[in-house]
Structures are given as structure tokens and as C-alpha cells.
N, CA, C and O atoms as a Tinker XYZ file with bonds, in Angstrom:
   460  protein
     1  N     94.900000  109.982000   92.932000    73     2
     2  CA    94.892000  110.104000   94.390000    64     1     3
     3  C     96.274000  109.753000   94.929000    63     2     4     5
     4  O     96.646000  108.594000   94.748000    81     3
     5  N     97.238000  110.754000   95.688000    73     3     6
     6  CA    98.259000  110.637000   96.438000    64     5     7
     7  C     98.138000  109.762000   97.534000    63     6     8     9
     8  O     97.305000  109.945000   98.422000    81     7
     9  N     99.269000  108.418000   97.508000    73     7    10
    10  CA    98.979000  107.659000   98.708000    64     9    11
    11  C    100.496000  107.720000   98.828000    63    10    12    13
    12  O    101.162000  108.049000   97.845000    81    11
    13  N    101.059000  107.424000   99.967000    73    11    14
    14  CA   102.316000  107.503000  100.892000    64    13    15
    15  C    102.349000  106.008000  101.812000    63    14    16    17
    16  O    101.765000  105.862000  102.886000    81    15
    17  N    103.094000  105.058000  101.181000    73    15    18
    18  CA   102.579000  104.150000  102.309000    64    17    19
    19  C    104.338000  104.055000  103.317000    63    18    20    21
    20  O    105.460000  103.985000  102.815000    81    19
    21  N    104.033000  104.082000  104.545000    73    19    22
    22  CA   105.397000  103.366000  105.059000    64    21    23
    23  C    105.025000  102.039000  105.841000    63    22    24    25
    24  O    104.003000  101.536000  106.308000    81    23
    25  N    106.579000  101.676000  105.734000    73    23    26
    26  CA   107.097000  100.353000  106.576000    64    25    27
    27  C    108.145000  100.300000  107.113000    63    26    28    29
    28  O    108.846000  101.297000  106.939000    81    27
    29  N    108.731000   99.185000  107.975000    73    27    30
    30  CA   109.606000   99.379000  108.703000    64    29    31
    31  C    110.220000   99.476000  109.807000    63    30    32    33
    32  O    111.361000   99.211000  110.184000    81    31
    33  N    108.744000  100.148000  110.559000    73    31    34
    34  CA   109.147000  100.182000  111.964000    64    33    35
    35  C    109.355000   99.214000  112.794000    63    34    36    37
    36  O    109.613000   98.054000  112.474000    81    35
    37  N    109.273000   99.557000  113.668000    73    35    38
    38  CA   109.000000   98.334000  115.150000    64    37    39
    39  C    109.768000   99.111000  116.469000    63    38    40    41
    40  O    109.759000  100.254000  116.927000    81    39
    41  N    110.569000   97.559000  116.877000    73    39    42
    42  CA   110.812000   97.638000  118.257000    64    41    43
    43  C    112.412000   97.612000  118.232000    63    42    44    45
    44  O    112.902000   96.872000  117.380000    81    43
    45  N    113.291000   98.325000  119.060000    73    43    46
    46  CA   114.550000   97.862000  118.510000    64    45    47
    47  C    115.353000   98.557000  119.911000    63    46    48    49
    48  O    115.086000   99.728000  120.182000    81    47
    49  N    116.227000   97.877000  120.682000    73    47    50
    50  CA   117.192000   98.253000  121.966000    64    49    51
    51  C    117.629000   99.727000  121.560000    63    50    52    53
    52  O    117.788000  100.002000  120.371000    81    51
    53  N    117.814000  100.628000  122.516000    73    51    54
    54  CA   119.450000  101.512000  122.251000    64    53    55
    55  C    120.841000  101.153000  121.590000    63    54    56    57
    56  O    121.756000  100.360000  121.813000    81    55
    57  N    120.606000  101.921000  120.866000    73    55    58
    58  CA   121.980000  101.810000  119.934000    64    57    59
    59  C    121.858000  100.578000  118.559000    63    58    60    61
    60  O    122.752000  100.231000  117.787000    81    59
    61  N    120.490000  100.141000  118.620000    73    59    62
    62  CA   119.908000   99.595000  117.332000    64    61    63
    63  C    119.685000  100.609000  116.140000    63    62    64    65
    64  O    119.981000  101.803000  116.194000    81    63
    65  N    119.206000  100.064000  115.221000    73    63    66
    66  CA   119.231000   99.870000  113.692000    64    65    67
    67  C    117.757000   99.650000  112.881000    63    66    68    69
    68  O    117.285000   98.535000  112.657000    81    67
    69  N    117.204000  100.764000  112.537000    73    67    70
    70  CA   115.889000  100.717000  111.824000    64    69    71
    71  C    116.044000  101.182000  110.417000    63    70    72    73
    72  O    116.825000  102.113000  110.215000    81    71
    73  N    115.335000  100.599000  109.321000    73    71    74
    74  CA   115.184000  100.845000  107.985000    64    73    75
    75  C    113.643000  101.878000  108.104000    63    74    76    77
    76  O    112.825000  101.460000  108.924000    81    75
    77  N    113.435000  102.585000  107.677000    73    75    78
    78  CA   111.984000  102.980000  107.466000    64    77    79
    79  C    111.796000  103.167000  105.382000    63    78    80    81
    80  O    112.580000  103.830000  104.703000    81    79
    81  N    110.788000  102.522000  104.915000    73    79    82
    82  CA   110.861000  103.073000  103.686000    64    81    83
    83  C    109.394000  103.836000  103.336000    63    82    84    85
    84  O    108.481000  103.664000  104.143000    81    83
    85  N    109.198000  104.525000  102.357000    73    83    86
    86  CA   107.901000  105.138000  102.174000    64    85    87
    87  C    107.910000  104.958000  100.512000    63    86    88    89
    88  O    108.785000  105.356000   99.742000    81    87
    89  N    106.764000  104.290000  100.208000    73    87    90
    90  CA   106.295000  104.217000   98.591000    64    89    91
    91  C    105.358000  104.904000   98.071000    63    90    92    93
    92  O    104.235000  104.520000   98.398000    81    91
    93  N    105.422000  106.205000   97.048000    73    91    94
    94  CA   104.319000  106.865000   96.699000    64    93    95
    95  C    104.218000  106.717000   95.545000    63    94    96    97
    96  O    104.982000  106.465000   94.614000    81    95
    97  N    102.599000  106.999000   95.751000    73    95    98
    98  CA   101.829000  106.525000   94.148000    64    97    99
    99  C    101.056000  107.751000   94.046000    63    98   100   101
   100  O    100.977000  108.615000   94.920000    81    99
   101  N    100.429000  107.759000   92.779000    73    99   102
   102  CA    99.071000  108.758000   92.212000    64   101   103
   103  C     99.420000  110.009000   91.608000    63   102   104   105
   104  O     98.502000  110.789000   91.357000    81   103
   105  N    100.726000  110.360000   91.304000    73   103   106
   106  CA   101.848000  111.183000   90.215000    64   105   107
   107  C    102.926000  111.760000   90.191000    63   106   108   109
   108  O    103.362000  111.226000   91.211000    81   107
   109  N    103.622000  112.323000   89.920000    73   107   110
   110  CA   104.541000  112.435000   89.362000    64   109   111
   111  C    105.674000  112.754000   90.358000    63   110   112   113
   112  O    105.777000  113.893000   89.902000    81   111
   113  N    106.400000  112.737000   91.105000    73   111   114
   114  CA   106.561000  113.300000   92.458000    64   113   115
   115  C    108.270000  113.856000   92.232000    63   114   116   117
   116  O    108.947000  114.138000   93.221000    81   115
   117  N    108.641000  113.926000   91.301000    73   115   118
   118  CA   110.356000  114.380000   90.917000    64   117   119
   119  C    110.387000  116.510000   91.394000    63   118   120   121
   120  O    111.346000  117.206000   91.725000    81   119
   121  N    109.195000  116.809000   91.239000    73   119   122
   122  CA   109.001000  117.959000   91.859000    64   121   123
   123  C    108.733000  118.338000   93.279000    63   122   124   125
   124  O    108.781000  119.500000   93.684000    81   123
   125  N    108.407000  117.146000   94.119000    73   123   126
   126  CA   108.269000  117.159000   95.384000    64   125   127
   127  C    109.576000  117.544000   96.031000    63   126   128   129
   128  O    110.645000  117.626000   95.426000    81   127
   129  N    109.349000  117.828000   97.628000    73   127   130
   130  CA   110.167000  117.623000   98.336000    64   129   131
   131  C    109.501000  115.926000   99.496000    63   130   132   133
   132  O    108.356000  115.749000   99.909000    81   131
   133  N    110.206000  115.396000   99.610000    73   131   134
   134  CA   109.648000  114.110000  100.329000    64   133   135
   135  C    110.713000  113.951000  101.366000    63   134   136   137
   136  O    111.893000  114.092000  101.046000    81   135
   137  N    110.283000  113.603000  102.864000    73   135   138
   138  CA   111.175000  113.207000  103.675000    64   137   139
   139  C    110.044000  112.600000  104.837000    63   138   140   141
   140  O    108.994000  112.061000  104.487000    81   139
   141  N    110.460000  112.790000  106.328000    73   139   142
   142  CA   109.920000  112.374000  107.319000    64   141   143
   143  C    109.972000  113.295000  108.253000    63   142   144   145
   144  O    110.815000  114.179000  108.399000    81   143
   145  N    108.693000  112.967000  109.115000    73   143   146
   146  CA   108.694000  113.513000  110.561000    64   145   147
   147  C    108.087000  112.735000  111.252000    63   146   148   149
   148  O    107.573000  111.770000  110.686000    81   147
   149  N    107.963000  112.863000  112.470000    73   147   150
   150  CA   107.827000  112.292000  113.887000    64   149   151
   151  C    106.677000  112.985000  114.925000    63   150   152   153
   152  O    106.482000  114.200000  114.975000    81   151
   153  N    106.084000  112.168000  115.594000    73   151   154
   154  CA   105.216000  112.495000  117.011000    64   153   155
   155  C    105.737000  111.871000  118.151000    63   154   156   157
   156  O    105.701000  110.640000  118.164000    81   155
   157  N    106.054000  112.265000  118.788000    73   155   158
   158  CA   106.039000  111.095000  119.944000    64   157   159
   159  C    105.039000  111.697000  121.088000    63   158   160   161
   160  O    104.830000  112.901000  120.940000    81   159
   161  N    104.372000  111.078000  122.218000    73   159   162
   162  CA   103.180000  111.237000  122.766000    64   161   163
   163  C    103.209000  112.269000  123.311000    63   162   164   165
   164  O    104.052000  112.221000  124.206000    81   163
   165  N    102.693000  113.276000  123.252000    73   163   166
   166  CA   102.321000  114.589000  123.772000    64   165   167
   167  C    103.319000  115.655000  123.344000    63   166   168   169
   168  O    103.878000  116.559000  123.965000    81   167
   169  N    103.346000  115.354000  122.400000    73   167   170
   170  CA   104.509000  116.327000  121.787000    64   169   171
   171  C    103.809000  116.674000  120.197000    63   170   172   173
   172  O    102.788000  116.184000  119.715000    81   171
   173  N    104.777000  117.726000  119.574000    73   171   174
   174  CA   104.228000  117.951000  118.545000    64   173   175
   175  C    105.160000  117.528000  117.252000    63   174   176   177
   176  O    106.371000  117.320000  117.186000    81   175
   177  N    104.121000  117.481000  116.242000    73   175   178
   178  CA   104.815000  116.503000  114.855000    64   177   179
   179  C    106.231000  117.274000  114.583000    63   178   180   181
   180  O    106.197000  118.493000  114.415000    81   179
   181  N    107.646000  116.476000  114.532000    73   179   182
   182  CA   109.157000  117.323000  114.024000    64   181   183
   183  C    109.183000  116.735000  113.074000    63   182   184   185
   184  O    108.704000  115.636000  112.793000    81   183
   185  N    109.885000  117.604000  112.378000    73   183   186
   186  CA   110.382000  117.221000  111.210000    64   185   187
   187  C    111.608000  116.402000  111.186000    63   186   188   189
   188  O    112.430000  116.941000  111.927000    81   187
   189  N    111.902000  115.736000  110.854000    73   187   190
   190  CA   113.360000  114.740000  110.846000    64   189   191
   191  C    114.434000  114.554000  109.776000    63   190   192   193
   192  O    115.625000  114.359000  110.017000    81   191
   193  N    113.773000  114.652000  108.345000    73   191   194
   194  CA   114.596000  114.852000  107.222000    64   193   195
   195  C    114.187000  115.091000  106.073000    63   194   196   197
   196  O    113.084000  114.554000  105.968000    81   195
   197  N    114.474000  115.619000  105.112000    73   195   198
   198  CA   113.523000  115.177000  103.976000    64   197   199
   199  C    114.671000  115.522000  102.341000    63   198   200   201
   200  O    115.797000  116.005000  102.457000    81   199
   201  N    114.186000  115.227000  101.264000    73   199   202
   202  CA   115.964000  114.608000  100.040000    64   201   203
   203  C    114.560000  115.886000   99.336000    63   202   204   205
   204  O    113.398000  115.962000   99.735000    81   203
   205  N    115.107000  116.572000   98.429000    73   203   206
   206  CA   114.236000  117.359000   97.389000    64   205   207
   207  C    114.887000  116.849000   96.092000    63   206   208   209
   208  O    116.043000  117.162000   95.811000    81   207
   209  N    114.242000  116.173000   95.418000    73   207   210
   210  CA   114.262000  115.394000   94.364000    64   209   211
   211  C    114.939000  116.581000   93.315000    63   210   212   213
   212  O    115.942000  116.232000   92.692000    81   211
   213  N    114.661000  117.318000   93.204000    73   211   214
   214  CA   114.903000  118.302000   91.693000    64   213   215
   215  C    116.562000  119.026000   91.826000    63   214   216   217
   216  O    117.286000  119.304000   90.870000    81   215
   217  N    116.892000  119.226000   93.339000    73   215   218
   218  CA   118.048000  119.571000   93.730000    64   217   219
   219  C    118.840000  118.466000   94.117000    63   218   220   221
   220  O    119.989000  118.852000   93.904000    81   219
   221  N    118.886000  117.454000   94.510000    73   219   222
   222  CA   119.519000  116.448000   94.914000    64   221   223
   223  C    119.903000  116.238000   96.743000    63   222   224   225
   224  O    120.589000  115.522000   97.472000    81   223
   225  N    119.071000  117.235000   96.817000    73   223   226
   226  CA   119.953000  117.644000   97.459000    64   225   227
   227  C    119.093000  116.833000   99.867000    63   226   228   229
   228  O    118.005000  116.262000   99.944000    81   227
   229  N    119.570000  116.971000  100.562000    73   227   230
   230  CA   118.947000  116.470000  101.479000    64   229   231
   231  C    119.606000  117.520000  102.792000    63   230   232   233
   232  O    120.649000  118.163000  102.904000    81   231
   233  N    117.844000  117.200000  104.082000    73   231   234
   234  CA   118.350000  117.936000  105.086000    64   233   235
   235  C    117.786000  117.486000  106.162000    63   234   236   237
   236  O    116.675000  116.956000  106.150000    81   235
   237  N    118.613000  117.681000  107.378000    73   235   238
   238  CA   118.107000  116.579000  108.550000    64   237   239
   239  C    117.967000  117.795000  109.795000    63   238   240   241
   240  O    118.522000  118.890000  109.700000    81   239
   241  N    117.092000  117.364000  111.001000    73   239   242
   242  CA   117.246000  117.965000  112.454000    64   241   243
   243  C    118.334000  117.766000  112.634000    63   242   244   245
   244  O    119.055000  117.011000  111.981000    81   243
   245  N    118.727000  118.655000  113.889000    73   243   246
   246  CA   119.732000  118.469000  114.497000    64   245   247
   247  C    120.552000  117.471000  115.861000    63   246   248   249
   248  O    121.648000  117.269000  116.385000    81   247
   249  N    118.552000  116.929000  115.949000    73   247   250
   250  CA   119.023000  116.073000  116.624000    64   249   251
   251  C    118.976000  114.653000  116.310000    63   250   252   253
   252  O    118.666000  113.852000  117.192000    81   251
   253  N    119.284000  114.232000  115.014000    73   251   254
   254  CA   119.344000  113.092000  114.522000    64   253   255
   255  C    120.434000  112.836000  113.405000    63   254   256   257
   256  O    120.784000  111.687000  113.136000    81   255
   257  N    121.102000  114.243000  112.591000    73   255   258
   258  CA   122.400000  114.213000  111.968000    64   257   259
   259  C    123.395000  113.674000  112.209000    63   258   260   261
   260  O    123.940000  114.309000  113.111000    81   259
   261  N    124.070000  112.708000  111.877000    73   259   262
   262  CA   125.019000  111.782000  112.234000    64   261   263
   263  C    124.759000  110.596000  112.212000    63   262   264   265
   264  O    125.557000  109.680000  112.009000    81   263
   265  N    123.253000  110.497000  112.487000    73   263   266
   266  CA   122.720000  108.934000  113.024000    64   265   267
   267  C    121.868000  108.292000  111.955000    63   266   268   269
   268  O    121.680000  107.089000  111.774000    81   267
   269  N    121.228000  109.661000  111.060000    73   267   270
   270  CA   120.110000  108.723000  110.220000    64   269   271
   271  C    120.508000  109.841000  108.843000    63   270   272   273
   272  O    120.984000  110.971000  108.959000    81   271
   273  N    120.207000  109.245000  107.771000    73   271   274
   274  CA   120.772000  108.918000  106.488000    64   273   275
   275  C    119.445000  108.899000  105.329000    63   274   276   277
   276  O    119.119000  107.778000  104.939000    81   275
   277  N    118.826000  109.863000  104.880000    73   275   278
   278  CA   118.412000  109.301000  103.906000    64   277   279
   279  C    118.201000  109.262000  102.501000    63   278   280   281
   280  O    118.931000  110.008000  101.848000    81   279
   281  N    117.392000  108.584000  101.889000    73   279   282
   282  CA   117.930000  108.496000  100.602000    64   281   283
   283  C    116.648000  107.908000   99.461000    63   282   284   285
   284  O    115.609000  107.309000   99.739000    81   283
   285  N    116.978000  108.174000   98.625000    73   283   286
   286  CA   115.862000  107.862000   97.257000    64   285   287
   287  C    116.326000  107.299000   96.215000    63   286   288   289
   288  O    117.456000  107.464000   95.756000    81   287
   289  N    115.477000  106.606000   95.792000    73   287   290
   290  CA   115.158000  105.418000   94.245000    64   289   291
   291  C    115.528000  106.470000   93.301000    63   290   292   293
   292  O    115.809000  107.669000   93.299000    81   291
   293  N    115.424000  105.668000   92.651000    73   291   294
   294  CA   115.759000  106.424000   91.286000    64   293   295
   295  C    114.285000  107.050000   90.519000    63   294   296   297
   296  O    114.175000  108.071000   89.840000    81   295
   297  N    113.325000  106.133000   90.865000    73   295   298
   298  CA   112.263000  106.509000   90.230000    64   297   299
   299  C    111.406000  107.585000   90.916000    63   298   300   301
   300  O    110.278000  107.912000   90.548000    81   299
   301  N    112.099000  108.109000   91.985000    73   299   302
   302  CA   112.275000  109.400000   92.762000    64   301   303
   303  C    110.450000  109.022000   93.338000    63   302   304   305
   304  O    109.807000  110.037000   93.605000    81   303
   305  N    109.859000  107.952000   93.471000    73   303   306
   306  CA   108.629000  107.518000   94.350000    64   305   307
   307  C    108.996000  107.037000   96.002000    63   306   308   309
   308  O    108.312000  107.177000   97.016000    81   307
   309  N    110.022000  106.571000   95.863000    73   307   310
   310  CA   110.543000  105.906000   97.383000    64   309   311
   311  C    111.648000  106.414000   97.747000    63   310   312   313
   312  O    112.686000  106.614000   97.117000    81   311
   313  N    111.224000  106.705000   99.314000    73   311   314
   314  CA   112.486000  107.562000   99.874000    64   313   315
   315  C    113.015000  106.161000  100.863000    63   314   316   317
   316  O    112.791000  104.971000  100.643000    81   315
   317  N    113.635000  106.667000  101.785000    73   315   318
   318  CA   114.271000  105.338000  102.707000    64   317   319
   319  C    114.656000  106.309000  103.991000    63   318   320   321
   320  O    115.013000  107.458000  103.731000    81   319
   321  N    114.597000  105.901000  105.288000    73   319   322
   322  CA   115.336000  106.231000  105.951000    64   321   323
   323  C    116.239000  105.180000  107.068000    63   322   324   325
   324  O    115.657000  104.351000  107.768000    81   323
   325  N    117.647000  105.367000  107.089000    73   323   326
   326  CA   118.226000  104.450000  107.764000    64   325   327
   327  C    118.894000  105.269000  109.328000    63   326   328   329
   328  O    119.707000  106.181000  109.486000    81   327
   329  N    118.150000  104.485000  110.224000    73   327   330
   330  CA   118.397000  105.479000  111.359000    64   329   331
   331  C    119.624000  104.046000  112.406000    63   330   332   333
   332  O    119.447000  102.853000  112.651000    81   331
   333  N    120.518000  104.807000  112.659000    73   331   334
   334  CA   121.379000  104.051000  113.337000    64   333   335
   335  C    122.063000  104.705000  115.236000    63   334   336   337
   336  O    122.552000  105.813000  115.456000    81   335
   337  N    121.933000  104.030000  115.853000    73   335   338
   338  CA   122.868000  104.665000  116.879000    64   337   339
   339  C    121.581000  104.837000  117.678000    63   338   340   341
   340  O    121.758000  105.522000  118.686000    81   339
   341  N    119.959000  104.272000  117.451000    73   339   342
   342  CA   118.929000  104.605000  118.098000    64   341   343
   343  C    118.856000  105.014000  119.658000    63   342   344   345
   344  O    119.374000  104.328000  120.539000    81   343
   345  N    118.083000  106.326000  119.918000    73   343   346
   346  CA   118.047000  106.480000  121.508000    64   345   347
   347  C    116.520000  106.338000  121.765000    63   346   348   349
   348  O    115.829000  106.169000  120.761000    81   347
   349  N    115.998000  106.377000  122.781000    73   347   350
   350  CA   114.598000  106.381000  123.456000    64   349   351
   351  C    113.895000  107.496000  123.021000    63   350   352   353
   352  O    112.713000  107.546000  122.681000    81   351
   353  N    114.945000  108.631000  123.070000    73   351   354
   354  CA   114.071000  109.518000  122.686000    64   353   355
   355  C    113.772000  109.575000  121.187000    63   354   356   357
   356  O    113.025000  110.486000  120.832000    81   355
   357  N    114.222000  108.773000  120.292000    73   355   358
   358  CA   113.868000  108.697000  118.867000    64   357   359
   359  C    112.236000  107.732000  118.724000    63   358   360   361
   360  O    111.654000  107.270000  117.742000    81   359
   361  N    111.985000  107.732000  119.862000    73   359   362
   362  CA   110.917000  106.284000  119.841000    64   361   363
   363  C    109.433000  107.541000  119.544000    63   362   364   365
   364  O    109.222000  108.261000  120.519000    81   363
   365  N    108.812000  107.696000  118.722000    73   363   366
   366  CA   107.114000  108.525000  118.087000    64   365   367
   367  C    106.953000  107.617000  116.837000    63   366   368   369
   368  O    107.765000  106.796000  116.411000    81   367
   369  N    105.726000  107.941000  116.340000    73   367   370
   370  CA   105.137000  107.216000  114.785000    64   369   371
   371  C    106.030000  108.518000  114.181000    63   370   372   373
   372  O    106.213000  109.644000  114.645000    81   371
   373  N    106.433000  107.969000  113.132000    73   371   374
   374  CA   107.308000  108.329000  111.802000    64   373   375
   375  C    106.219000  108.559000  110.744000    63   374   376   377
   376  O    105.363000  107.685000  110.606000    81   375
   377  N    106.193000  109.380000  110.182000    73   375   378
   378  CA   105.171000  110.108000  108.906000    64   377   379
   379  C    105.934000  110.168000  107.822000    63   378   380   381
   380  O    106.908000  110.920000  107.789000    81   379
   381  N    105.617000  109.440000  106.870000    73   379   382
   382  CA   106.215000  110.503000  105.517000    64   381   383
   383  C    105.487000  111.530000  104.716000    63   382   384   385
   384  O    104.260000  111.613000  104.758000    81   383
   385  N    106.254000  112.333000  103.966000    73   383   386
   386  CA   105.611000  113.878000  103.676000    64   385   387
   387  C    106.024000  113.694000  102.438000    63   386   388   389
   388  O    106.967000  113.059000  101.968000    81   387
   389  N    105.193000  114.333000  101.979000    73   387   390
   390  CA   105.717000  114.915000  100.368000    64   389   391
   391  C    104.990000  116.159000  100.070000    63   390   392   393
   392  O    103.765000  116.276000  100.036000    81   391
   393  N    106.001000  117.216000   99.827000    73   391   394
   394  CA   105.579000  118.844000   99.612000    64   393   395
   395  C    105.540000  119.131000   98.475000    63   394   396   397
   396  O    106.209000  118.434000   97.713000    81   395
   397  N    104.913000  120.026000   98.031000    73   395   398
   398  CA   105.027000  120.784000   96.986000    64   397   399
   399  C    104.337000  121.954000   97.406000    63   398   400   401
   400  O    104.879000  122.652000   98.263000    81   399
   401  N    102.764000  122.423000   96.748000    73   399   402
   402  CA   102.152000  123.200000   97.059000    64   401   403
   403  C    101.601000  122.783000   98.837000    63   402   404   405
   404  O    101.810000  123.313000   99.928000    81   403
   405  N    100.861000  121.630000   98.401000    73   403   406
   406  CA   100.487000  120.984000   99.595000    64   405   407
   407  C    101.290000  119.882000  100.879000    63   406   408   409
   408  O    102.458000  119.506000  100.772000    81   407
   409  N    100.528000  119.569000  101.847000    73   407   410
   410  CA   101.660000  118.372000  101.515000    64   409   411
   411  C    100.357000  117.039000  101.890000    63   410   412   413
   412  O     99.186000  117.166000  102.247000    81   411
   413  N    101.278000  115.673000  101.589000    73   411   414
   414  CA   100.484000  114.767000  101.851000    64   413   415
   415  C    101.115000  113.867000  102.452000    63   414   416   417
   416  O    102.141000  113.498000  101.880000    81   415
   417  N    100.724000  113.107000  103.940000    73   415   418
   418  CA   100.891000  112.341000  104.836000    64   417   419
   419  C    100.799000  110.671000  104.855000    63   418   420   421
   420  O     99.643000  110.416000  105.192000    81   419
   421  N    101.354000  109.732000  104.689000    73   419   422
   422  CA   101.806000  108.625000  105.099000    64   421   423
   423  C    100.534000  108.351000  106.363000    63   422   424   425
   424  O     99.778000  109.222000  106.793000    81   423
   425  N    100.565000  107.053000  106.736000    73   423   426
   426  CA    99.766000  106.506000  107.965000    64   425   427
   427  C    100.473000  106.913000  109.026000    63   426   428   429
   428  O    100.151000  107.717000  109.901000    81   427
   429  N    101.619000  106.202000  108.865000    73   427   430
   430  CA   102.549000  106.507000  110.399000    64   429   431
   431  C    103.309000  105.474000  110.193000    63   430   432   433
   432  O    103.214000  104.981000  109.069000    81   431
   433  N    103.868000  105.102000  110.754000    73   431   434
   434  CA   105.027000  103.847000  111.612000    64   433   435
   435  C    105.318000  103.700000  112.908000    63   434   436   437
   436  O    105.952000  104.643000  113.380000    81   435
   437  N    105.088000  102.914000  113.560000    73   435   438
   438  CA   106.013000  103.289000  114.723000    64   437   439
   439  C    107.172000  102.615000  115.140000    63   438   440   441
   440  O    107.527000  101.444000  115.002000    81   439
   441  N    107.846000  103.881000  115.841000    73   439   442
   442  CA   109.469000  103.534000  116.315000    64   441   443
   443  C    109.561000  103.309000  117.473000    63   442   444   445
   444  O    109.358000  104.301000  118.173000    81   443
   445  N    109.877000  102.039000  118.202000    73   443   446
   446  CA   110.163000  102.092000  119.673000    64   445   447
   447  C    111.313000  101.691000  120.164000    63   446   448   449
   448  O    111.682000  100.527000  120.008000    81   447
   449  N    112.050000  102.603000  120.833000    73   447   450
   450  CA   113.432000  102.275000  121.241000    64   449   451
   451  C    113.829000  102.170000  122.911000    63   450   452   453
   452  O    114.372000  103.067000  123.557000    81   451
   453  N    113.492000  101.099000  123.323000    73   451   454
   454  CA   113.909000  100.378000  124.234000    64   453   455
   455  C    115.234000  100.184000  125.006000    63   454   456   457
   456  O    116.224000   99.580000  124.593000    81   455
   457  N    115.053000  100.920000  126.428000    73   455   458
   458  CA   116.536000  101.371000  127.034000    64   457   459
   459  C    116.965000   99.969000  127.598000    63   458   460
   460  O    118.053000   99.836000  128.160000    81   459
């Protein structure tokens, strides 16, 4: 059974500094693609970034490039995201994903960024 857990979030001013990490269990995941996306209230789930393990390779929105960064373990189960330069509008629950055929969803997190 695929579980996705994250942590990390909270509460943090403009122009703060959040870690988000996500730990997956239940197999093998070096074939995945794994990253994050976002809700914020009445809006619909974006995508925000995500590293594809088999290519090395990583890709972000456009409206968060520059600011957030992320990155993976070696044991290619935990991704990380380090979001810096935070605005208000970055403030929704944070999801992590992991694709392949399917994909499978994380609880959430939430991000609140405080003007």
C-alpha cells in the first residue's frame, strides 16, 4: 500500500522560509515522477514542482521558479521542498504526488503566509 506522508508546513510572514518534506513507503518509487501541488480555497489543485527520479531531472510553475527548489534523497523515497522569498499568495495545503501510471496523494500540509 502507497502512503505519501508530508510535513513541514505552518505559518510563516512574507518573505519567510518553509521546508516541506514528503516520505514514501509501499514500493519501489525510482520509476516515479514525485513532486508537489497546491489548493488554495476556491481554487483548483496547481501543480508546483515535481524531480523525475530516472532522469534526474526537475520542473517547477512559473510562478514559484526562483523561489522554491526541490530536491531528493538518495533512496529516491523523499522528496523536499524548500520554498523561500514566501508571498500570500503561496499560502493553500501542499500535496505530494507521485506518478507513474497512476498517481498517489499525500494528506496535505498547510502553508500560510502572512502579510
Amino acid at each position: 500500500q502507497v502512503q505519501l506522508v508530508e510535513s513541514g508546513g505552518g505559518l510563516v510572514q512574507v518573505g519567510g522560509s518553509l521546508r516541506l518534506s514528503c516520505s514514501a513507503s509501499g514500493r519501489t518509487f525510482s520509476s516515479y515522477t514525485m513532486g508537489w501541488f497546491r489548493q488554495a480555497p476556491g481554487k483548483e489543485r496547481e501543480f508546483v514542482a515535481h524531480i523525475v527520479w530516472s532522469a534526474g531531472s526537475t520542473a517547477y510553475a512559473d510562478s514559484v521558479k526562483g523561489r522554491f527548489a526541490i530536491s531528493g534523497d538518495n533512496d529516491k523515497k523523499t522528496v523536499h521542498l524548500q520554498m523561500n522569498s514566501l508571498k500570500p499568495e503561496d499560502t493553500a495545503v501542499y500535496y505530494c504526488n507521485a506518478h507513474l501510471v497512476w498517481d498517489y496523494w499525500g494528506q496535505g500540509t498547510q502553508v500560510t503566509v502572512s502579510s
